[in-house]
FIGU-799349 format. One line per 10 residues: number of its first residue (from 1); for each residue x, y negated, z of C-alpha. Coordinates in nm, 4 decimals, always signed. Example, Ala and Ser with C-alpha at 12.3 -4.5 7.8 and 13.67 -1.06 7.14 Angstrom:
BEGIN
1 = +1.2300 +0.4500 +0.7800  +1.3670 +0.1060 +0.7140
***
This chain:
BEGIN
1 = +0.0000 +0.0000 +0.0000  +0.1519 -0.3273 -0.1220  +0.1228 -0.6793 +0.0528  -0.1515 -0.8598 +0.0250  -0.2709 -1.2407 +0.0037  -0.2261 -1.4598 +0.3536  -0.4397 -1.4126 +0.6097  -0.6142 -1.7914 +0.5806  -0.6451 -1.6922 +0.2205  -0.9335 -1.5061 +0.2890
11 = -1.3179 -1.5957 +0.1191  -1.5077 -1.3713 +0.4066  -1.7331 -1.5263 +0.6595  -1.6424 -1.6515 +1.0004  -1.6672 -1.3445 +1.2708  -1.7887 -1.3298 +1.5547  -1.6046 -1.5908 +1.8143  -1.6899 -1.7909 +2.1369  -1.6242 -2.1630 +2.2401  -1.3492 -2.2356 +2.5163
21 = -1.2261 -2.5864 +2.6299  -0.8712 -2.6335 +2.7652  -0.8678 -2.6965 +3.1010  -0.5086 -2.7732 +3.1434  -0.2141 -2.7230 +2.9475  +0.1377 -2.6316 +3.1255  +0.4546 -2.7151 +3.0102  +0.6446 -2.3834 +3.0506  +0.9544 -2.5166 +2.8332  +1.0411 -2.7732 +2.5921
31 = +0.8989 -2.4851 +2.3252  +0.6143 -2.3343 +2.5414  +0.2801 -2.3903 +2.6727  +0.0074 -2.1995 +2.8467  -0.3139 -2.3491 +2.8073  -0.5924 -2.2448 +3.0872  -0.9081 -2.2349 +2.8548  -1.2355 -2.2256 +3.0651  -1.5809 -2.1186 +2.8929  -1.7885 -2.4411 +2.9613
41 = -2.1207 -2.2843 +2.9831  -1.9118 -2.0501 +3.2864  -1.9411 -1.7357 +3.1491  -1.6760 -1.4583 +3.2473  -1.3309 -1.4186 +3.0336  -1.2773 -1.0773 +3.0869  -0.9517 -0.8918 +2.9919  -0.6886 -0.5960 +3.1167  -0.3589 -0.7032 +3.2208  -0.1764 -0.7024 +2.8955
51 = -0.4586 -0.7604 +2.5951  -0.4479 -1.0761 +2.3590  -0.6832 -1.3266 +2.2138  -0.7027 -1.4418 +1.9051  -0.7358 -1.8258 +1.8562  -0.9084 -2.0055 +1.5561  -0.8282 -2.3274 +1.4210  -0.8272 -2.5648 +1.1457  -0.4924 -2.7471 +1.0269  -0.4319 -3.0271 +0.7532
61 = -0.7865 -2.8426 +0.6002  -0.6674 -2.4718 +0.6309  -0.8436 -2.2746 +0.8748  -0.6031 -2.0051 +1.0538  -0.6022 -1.7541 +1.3606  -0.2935 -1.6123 +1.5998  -0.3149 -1.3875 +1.8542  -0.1886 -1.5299 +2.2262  -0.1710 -1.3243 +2.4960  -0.3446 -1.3718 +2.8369
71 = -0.0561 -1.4720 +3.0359  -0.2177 -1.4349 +3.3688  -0.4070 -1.2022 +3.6130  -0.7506 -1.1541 +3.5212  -0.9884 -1.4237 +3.7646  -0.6745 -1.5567 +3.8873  -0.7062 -1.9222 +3.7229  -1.0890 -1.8731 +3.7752  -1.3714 -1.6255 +3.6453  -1.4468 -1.8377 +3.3519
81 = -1.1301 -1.9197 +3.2614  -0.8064 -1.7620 +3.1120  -0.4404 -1.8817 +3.0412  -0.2558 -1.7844 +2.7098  +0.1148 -1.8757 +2.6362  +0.2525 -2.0240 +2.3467  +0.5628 -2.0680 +2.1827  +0.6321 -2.2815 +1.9123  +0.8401 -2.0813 +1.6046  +0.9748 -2.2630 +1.3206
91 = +0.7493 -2.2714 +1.0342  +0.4455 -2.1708 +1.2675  +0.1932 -2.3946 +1.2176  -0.0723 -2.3067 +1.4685  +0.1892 -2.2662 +1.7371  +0.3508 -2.6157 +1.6271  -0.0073 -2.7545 +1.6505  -0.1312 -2.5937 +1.9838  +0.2536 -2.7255 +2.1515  +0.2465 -3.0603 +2.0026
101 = -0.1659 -3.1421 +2.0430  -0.3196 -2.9458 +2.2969  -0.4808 -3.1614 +2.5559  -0.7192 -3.1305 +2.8624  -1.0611 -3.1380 +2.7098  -1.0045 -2.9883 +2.3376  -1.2402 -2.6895 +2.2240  -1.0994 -2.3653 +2.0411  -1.2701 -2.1125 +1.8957  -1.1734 -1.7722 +2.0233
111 = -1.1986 -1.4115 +2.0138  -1.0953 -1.0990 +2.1917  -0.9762 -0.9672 +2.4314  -0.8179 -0.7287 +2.1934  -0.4667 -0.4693 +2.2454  -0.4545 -0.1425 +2.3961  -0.1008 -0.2493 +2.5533  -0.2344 -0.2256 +2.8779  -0.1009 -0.1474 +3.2291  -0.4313 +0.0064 +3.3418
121 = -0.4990 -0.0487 +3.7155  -0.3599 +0.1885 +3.9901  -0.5539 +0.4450 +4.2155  -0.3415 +0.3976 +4.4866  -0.0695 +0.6096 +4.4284  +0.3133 +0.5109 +4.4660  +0.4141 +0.3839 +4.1322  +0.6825 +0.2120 +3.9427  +0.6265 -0.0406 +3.6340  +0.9469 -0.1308 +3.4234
131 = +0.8656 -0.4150 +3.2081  +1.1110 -0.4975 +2.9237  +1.0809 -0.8515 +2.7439  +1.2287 -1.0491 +2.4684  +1.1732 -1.4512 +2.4270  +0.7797 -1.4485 +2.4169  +0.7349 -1.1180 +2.4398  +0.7059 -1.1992 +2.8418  +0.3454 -1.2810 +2.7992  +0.1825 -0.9942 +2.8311
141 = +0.4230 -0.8619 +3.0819  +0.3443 -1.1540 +3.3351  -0.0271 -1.0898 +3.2679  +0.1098 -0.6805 +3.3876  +0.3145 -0.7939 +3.6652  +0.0833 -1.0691 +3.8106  -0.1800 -0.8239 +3.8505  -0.0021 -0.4971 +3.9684  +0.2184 -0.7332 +4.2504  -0.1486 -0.9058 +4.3439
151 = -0.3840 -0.6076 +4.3779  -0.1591 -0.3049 +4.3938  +0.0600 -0.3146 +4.7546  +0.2316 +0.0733 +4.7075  +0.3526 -0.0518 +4.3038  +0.6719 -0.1773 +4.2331  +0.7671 -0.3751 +3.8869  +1.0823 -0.4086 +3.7498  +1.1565 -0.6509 +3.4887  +1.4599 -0.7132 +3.2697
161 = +1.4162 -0.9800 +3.0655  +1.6263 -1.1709 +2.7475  +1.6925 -1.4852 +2.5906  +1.9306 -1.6907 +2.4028  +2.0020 -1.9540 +2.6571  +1.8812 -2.1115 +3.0207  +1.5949 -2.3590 +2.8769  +1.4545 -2.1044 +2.6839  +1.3196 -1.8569 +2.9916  +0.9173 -1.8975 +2.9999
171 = +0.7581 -1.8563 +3.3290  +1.1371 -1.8786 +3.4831  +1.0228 -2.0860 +3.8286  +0.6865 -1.8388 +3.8497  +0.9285 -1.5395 +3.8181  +1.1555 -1.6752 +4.0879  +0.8246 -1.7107 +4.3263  +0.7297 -1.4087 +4.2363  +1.0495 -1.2108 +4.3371  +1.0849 -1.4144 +4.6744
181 = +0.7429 -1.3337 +4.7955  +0.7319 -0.9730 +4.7113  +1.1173 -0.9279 +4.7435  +1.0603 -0.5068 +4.8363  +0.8670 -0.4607 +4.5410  +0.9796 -0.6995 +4.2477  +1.3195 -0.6630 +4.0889  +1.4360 -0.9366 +3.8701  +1.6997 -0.9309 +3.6140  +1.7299 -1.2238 +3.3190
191 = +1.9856 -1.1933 +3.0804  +2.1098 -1.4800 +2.8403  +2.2699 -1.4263 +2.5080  +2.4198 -1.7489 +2.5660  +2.4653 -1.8311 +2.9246  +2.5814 -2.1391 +3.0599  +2.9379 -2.1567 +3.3056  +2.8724 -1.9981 +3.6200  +2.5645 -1.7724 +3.5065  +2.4568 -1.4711 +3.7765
201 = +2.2682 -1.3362 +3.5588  +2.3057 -1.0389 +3.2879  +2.4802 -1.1401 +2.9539  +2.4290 -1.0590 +2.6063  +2.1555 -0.9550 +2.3815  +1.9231 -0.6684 +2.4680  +2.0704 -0.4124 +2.2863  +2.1191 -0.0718 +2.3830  +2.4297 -0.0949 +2.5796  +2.3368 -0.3711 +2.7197
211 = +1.9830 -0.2493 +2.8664  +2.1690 +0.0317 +2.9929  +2.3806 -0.1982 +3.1940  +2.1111 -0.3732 +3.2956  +1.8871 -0.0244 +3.4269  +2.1687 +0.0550 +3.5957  +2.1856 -0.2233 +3.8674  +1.7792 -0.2097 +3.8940  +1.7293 -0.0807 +4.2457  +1.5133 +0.1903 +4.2781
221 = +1.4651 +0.2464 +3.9166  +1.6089 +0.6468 +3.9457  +1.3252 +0.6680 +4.2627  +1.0908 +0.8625 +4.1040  +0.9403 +0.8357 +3.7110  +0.8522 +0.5367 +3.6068  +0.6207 +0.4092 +3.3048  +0.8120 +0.1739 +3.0692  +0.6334 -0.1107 +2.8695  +0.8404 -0.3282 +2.6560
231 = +0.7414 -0.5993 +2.3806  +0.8994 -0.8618 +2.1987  +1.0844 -0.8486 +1.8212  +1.1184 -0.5435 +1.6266  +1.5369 -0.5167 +1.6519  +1.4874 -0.5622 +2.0619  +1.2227 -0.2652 +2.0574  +1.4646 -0.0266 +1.8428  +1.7527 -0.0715 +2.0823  +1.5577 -0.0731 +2.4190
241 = +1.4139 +0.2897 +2.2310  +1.7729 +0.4167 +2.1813  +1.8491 +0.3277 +2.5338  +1.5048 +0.4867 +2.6990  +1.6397 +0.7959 +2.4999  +1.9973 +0.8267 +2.6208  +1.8607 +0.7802 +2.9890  +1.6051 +1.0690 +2.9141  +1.2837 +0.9121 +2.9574  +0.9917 +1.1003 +2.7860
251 = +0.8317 +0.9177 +2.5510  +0.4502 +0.9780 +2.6582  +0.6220 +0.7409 +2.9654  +0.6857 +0.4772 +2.6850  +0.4488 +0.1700 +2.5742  +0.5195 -0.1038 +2.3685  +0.3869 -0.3965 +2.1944  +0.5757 -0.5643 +1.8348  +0.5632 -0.9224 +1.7898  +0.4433 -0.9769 +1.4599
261 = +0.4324 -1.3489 +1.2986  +0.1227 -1.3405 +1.0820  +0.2885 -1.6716 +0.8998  +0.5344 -1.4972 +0.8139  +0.3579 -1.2108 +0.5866  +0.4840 -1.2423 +0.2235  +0.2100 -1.3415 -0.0253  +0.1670 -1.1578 -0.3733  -0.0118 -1.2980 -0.6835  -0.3657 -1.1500 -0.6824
271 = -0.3945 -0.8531 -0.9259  -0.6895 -0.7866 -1.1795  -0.8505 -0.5510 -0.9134  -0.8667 -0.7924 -0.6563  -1.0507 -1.0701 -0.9034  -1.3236 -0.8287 -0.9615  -1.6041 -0.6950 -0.6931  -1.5836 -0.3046 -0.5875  -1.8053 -0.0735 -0.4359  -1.7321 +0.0386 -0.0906
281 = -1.8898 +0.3611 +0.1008  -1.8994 +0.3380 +0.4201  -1.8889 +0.7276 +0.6533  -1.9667 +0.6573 +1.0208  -2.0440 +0.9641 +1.2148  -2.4217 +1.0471 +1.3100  -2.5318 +0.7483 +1.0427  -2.5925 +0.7793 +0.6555  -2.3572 +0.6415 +0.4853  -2.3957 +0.3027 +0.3675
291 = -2.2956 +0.1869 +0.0833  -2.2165 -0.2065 -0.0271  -2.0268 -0.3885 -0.2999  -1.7496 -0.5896 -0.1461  -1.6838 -0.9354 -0.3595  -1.3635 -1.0165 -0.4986  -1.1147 -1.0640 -0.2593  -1.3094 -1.0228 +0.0387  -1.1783 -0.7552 +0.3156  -1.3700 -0.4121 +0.3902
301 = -1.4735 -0.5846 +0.7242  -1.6084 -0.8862 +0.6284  -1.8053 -0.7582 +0.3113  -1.9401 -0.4639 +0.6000  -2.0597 -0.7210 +0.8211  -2.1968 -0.9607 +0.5577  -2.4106 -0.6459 +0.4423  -2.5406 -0.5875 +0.7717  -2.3482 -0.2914 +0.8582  -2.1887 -0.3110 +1.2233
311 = -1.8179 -0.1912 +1.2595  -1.5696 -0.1781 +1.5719  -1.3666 -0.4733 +1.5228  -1.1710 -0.7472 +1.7645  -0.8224 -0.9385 +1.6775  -0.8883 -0.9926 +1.2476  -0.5321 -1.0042 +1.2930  -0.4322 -0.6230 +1.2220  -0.2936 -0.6451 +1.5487  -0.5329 -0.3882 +1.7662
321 = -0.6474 -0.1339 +1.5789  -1.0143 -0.2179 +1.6768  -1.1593 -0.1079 +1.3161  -0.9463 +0.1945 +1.2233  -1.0816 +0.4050 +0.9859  -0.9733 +0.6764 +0.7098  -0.9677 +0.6285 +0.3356  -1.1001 +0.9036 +0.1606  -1.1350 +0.7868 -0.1561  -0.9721 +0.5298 -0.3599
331 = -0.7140 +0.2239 -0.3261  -0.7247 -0.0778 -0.0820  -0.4498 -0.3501 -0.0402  -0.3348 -0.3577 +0.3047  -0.1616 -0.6413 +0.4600  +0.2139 -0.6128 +0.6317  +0.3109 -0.5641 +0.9027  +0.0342 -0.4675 +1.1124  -0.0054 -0.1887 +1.4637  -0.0581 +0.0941 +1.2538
341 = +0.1802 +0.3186 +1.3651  +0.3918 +0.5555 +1.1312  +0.2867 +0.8526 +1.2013  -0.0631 +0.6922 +1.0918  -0.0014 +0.6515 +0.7075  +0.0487 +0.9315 +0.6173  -0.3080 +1.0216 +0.7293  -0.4217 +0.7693 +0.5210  -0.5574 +0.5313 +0.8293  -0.6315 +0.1381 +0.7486
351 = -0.7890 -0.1013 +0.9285  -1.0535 -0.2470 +0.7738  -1.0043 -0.6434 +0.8782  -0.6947 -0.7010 +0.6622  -0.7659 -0.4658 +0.3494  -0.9094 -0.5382 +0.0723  -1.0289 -0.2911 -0.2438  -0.8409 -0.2216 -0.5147  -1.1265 -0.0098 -0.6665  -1.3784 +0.2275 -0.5333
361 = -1.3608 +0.2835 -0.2050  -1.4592 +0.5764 +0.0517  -1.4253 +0.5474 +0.4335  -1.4609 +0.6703 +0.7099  -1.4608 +0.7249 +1.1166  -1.2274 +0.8166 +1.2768  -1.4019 +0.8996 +1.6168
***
C-alpha cells in the first residue's frame, strides 16, 4: 500500500467531536505547553492514564487535527477538565499555533480519548512500572506515573528519561516534586545528550548501551518483574528494544507507543482511481452487509458514516487502531506511518479512517 494524500487533504465530513475551552495554558519550556481544557457545559473528560486526544483546528484556512496526549491524572485538574502537552516541532503547524496562540478562554474542537497504551490500574498487588521517554514522548508517561504514585501506595515507577540539553526537559520541576514526595517509590533518572558543566545526571543519547547503563543504577529495578512502557521516536524505541532484549525481559512485559508526525507524511499525486467513486462492502459480524459507494477521494470511514453505517472509530489520525478491519477484496491507499503493527499486514488489516479505495472494495470485522 503506497502513501496517500495529507491528512487535511481530505473531502469527508467533520466526525464526531466535542467543544473544550482552555482553562489555562502552562509554560512547561520555551517549546512546550500543556493546556488544561475544561468542557464548559461541565461534562466529564474521561480517559486511562496514557490515551491521547485528538485536537481540531483551522490554520491560515486549512483545517487540521494532531493527537496530544493527556498529560495528567484523570480528575486531577478537575472532572471536567483535562491537560494535554505540546511541543512545538519545526514545520508543525498546529503545534507552532497551539505554543504561540493558545490563551485562557479559546475553544478547540476535540476528540478521543483514543490509544490502547495504557497502564491499566492496579488491584493492589506489589508492582513495578518502568517508564522509558524520549523529548515528548514523556506525555503519556506523566499521565502513567501521576496516577499509579497518586492512587496506587504498594507501586513503584521508574523513569529514565532523554533529551538533548537542560531547557529542553518537559515537566522537569513536576518530576523533581514528584520524586521528593514519594522518594521510596519513584526513581528518577534524566539523561542529556548534551549536558551542561557539572551535570549529575546520565549522559548521552538513549541508545542501547546507554539504557543499559542507565537500568543498571535504577534501584530496585532487578526486585521482582517489572512491566516496561516506553514511547517517543522510532530510533529511541529500536535501541531501548535491543536493550530490553539483552537484559532478558519477555516481551509480553513490553508496551510502547511511536511518535508519529502526521505533517510529516509524504504526499503523492492522486492517481486515476482515486478521481473516480468506488463501491465499498462493508462485513460486520451479526449485520448484513452493507454496501455504499465511497466518492472520490473520500476515506472508507467517512463515506461509512456519511451512508449511515456506524463503525468503531476514535483518533482519524491512524494512530489507535479504533476502526481496524480486514480487506477481503480489492485495493485501498493507506496512509504512512500509522499503529498498525507488522505482524498486521500481512493479514491484510487497514484502518478504515486514513484509506481510501483504489477500486472495489470488501471489508470486514475483525471482532
Amino acid at each position: 500500500m503506497s502513501i496517500s494524500t495529507p491528512l487535511e487533504s481530505s473531502p469527508g465530513p467533520i466526525l464526531r467531536a466535542r467543544t473544550l475551552r482552555v482553562e489555562r495554558v502552562i509554560r512547561e519550556t520555551p517549546d512546550t505547553v500543556t493546556l488544561v481544557l475544561e468542557d464548559p457545559s461541565g461534562a466529564p473528560v474521561t480517559f486511562v492514564p496514557g490515551q491521547f486526544f485528538t485536537v481540531l483546528v483551522t490554520v491560515d484556512g486549512v483545517p487540521l487535527r494532531r493527537a496530544y496526549s493527556a498529560s495528567c491524572a484523570p480528575e486531577a485538574e478537575g472532572p471536567s477538565r483535562v491537560s494535554l502537552t505540546v511541543k512545538r516541532v519545526a514545520g508543525g503547524r498546529v503545534s507552532n499555533f497551539l505554543n504561540d496562540r493558545a490563551s485562557p478562554g479559546m475553544t478547540l474542537e476535540v476528540r478521543g480519548p483514543s490509544g490502547s497504551f495504557t497502564a491499566a490500574p492496579g488491584n493492589g498487588a506489589v508492582r513495578h512500572l518502568v517508564l522509558v521517554a524520549g523529548g515528548s514522548g514523556i506525555t503519556p508517561l506523566m499521565s502513567m506515573a501521576r496516577t499509579a504514585l497518586a492512587t496506587e501506595p504498594t507501586t513503584s515507577v521508574s523513569l529514565v528519561y532523554g533529551n538533548r540539553r537542560e531547557q529542553d526537559i518537559i515537566f522537569r520541576e513536576a518530576l523533581e516534586t514528584l520524586a521528593r514526595a514519594h522518594e521510596d517509590r519513584f526513581r528518577l533518572r534524566l539523561v542529556l545528550s548534551e549536558p551542561p558543566s557539572g551535570w549529575k545526571g546520565g549522559v548521552g543519547l538513549l541508545n542501547r548501551y546507554v539504557l543499559e547503563d542507565e537500568f543498571s543504577v535504577l534501584p530496585g529495578l532487578e526486585a521482582g518483574p517489572a512491566t516496561w512502557f516506553i514511547c517517543g521516536p522510532e530510533p529511541m524505541l529500536v535501541e531501548a528494544r535491543a536493550a530490553l532484549h539483552s537484559w532478558g525481559v519477555k516481551p509480553e512485559r513490553i508496551r510502547e507507543e511511536l511518535f508519529t508526525r502526521p505533517h510529516l507524511r509524504q504526499s503523492s499525486a492522486p492517481t486515476a482511481e482515486l478521481l473516480a467513486p468506488q463501491p465499498v462492502e462493508i462485513r460486520l459480524r451479526g449485520r448484513e452487509p452493507r454496501r455504499f459507494v465511497a466518492p472520490a477521494g473520500m476515506t472508507v470511514l467517512e463515506a461509512a458514516l456519511s451512508a449511515g453505517l456506524s463503525l468503531q472509530y476514535s483518533c482519524t489520525l491512524g494512530g489507535c487502531g479504533s476502526c481496524r478491519l480486514r480487506l477481503v477484496e480489492g485495493e485501498v491507499r493507506m496512509e504512512e506511518p500509522n499503529c498498525l503493527l507488522p505482524q498486521e499486514r500481512p493479514l491484510r488489516h487497514v484502518l478504515a479512517c486514513i484509506s481510501r479505495p483504489l477500486s472495489p472494495v470488501v471489508l470486514e470485522d475483525l471482532y
